[in-house]
C-alpha positions as CSV (number, residue, x, y, z in Angstrom):
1,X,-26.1,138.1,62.9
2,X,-27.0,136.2,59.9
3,X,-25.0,133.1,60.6
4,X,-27.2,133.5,64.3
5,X,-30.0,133.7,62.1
6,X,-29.2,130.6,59.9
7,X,-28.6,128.3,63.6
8,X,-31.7,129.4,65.3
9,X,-33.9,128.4,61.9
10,X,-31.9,125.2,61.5
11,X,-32.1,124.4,65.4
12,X,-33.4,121.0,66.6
13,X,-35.9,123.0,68.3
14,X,-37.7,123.6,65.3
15,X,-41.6,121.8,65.3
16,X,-41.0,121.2,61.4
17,X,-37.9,120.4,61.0
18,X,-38.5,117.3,63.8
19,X,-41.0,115.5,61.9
20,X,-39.6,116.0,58.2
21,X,-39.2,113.2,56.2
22,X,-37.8,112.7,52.7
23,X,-40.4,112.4,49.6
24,X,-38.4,109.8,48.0
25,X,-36.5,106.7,49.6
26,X,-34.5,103.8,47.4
27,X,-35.1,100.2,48.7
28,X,-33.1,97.7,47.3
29,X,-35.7,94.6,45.8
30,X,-34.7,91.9,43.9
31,X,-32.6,88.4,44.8
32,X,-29.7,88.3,46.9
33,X,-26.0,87.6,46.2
34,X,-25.7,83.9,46.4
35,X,-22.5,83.3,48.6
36,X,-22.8,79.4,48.7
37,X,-21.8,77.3,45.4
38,X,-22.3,73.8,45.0
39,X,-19.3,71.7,46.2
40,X,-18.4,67.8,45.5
41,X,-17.8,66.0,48.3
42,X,-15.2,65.2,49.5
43,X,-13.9,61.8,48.9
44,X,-12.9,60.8,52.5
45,X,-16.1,62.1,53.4
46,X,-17.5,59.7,51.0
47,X,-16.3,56.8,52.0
48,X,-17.3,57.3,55.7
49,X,-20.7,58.1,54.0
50,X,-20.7,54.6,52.4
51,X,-19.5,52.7,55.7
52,X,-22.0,54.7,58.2
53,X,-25.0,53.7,55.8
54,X,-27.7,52.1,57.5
55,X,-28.5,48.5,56.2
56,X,-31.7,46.9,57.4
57,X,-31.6,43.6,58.9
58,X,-33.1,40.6,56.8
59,X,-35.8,38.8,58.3
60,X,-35.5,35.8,60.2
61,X,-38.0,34.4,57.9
62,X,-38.0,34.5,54.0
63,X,-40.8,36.1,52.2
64,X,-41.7,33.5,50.3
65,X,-42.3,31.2,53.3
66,X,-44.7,33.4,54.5
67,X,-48.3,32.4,54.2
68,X,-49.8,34.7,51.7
69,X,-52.5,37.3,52.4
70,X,-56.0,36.9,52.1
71,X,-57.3,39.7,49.8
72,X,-60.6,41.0,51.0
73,X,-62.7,41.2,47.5
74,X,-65.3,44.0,47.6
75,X,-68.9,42.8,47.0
76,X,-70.2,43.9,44.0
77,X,-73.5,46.1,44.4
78,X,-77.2,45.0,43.3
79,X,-77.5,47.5,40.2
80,X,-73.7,46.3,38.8
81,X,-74.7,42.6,39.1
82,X,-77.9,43.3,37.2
83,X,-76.1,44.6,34.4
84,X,-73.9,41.8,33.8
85,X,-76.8,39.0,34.3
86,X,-78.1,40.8,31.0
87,X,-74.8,41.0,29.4
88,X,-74.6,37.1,29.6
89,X,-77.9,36.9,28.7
90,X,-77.5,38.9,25.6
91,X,-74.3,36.9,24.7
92,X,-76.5,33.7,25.7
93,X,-79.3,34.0,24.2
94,X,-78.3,35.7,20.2
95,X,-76.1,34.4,17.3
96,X,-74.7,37.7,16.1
97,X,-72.9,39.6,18.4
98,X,-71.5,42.8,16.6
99,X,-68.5,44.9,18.7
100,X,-68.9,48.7,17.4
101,X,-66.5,51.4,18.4
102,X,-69.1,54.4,19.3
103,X,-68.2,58.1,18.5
104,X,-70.1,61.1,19.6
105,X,-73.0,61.7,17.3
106,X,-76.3,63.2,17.5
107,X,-79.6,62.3,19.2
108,X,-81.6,62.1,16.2
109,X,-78.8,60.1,14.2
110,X,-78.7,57.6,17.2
111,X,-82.3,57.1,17.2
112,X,-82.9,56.7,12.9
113,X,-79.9,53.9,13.1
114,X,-81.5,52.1,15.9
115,X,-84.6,52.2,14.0
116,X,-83.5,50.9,10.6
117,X,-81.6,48.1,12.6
118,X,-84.4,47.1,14.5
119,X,-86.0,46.5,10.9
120,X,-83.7,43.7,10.5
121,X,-84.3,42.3,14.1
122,X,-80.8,43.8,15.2
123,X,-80.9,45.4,18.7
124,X,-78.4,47.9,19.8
125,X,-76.9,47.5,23.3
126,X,-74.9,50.5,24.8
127,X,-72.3,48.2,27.4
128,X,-69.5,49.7,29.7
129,X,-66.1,48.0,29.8
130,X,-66.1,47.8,33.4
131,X,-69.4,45.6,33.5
132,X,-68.2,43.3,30.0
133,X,-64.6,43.0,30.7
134,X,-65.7,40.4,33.9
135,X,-67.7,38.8,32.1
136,X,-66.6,37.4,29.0
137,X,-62.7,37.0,31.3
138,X,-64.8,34.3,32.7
139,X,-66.7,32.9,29.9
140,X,-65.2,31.1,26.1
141,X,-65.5,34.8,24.5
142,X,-62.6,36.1,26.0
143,X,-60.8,36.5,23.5
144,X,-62.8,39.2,22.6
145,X,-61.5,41.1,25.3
146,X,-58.5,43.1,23.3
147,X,-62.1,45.7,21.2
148,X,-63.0,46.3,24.8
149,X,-60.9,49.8,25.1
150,X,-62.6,53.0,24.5
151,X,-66.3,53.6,24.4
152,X,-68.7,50.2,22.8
153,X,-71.7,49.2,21.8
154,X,-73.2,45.6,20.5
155,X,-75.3,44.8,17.8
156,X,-77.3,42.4,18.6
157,X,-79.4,39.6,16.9
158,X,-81.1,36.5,16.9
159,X,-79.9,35.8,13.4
160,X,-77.2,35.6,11.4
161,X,-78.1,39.4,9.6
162,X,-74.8,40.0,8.6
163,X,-75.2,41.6,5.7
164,X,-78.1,44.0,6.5
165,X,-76.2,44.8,9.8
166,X,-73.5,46.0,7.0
167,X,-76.0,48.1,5.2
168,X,-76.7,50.2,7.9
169,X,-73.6,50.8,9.2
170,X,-72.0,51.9,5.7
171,X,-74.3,55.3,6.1
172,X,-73.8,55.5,9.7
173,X,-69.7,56.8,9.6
174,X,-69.4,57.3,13.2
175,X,-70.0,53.6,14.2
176,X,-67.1,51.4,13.5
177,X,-67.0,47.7,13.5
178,X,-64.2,45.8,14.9
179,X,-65.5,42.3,15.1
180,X,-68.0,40.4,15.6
181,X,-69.3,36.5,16.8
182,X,-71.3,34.7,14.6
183,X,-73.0,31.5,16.1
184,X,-70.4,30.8,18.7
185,X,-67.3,32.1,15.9
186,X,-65.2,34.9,16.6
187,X,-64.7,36.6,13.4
188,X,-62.8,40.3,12.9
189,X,-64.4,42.6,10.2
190,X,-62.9,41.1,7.2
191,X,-64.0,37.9,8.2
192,X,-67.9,39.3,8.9
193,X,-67.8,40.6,5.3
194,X,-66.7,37.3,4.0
195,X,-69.7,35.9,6.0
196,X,-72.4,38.3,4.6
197,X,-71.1,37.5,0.9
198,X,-71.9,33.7,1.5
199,X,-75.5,32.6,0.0
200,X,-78.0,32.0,2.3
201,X,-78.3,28.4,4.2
202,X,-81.0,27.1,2.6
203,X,-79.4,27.7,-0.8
204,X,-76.7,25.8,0.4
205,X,-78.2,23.2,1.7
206,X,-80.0,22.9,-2.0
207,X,-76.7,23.2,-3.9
208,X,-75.2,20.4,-1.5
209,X,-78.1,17.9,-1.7
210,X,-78.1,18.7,-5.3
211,X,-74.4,17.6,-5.7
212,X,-74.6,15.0,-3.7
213,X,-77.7,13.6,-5.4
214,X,-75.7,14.0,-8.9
215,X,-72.8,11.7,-7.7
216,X,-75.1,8.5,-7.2
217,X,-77.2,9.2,-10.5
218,X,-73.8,8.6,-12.5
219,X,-72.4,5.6,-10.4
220,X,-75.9,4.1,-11.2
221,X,-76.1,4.6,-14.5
222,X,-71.8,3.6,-14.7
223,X,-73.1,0.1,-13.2
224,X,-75.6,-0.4,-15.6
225,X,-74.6,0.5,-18.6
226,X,-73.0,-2.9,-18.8
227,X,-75.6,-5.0,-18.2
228,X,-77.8,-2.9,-20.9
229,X,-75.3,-3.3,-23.5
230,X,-74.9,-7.7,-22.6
231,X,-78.9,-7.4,-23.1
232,X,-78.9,-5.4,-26.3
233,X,-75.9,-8.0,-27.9
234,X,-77.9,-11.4,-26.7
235,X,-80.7,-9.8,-28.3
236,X,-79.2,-9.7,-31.7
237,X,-77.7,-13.0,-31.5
238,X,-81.6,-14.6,-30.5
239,X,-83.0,-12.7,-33.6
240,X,-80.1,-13.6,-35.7
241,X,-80.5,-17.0,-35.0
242,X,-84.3,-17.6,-35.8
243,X,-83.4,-15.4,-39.0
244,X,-81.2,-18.3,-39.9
245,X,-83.7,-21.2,-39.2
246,X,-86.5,-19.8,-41.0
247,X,-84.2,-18.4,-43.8
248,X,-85.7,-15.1,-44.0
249,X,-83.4,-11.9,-43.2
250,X,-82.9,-10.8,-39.8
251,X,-84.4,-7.8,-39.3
252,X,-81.7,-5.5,-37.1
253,X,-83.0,-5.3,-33.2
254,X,-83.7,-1.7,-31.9
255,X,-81.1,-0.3,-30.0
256,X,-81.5,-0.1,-26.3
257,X,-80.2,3.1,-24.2
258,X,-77.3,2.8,-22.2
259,X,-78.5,5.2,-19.7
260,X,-75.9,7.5,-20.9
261,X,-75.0,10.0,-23.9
């Protein structure tokens, strides 16, 4: 009775035991066994490699009888060629040209060293290497290409302001200067403070005429002095000689200047 029991309750007739399903189930995750290892080939297999390789035929003609290509050059747009007509007239038309490495700074900073430059007649020009590098790769400042590699600017001027351009910039820490071209003179930054320590032109013009002026003064006076001193002797000997016809004492002449001490 009870094992009849125990087969009717576990009987496939059962409504719940036909749609029981286990609470917990283990799926395998994770990667799989790798079966495959890397193999060297075989050296046979190699060599049949090497023989079957496909070699492409040369051409019947050599490259480099081949007319070459025409490259197709891409017109430059209206607003690009404006900007470099002004960058040849700014290297055109001013002696100092000043090549500044820009950093980031602020507005207010910008605007204060643009003003105390202007003071001095110095203009600042922000450039972009993309417009200058053409330029001067076509005109005699090319060598002023190699400061042309981050972000620029120019300091411009009619004159030669050197040393106020210097001024500024030594309170300005964010502007560097890399070199510069003073009346048609490339000069690095060593060389534009060795220009603003020179006196101004028309000093030197005065110190030159003045030592040029000196040299003929003494060849003068050097040619001269030789004539003066024939005068001065023949002198004597006319006074001495009267002295002696009249028998009275010659009187000693007055001495003439040579011209020099």
């Amino acid at each position: 009775a009870p094992a009849t029991k125990m087969a009717a309750l576990s009987g496939s007739g059962a409504p719940w035991r036909r749609g029981w399903l286990p609470a917990l189930q283990f799926v395998r995750r994770g990667s799989k066994a790798v079966t495959r290892h890397w193999k060297a080939m075989h050296f046979q297999r190699q060599k049949l490699m090497a023989v079957t390789e496909y070699l492409a035929p040369r051409p019947a003609i050599p490259p480099r009888c081949l007319a070459p290509r025409k490259e197709t050059l891409e017109e430059d747009n209206g607003y690009v060629q404006l900007l470099r007509r002004q960058v040849e007239e700014v290297f055109r038309d001013n002696r100092m040209i000043a090549v500044c490495q820009y950093n980031s700074m602020p507005g207010e900073d910008v605007v204060l060293m643009r003003h105390y430059l202007r003071k001095h007649n110095i203009e600042v020009k922000f450039v972009l290497n993309e417009i200058v590098r053409p330029v001067l790769s076509q005109s005699k400042y090319k060598n002023l290409l190699p400061l042309f590699v981050a972000r620029n600017i120019l300091l411009v001027s009619r004159e030669a302001k050197a040393k106020e351009m210097l001024r500024v910039l030594k309170g300005v820490p964010q502007i560097n200067l890399l070199g510069a071209c003073i009346d048609d003179t490339i000069l690095s930054r060593q060389g534009v403070e060795n220009f603003a320590k020179l006196p101004l032109l028309e000093a030197a013009q005065g110190q030159t005429v003045g030592a040029l002026a000196l040299l003929p003064s003494q060849t003068s006076s050097l040619l001269q002095r030789g004539s003066a001193h024939l005068t001065a002797l023949l002198d004597q000997h006319i006074h001495q000689l009267q002295a002696g016809e009249t028998g009275s004492p010659a009187e000693p002449a007055p001495a003439q200047s040579s011209g020099t001490h």
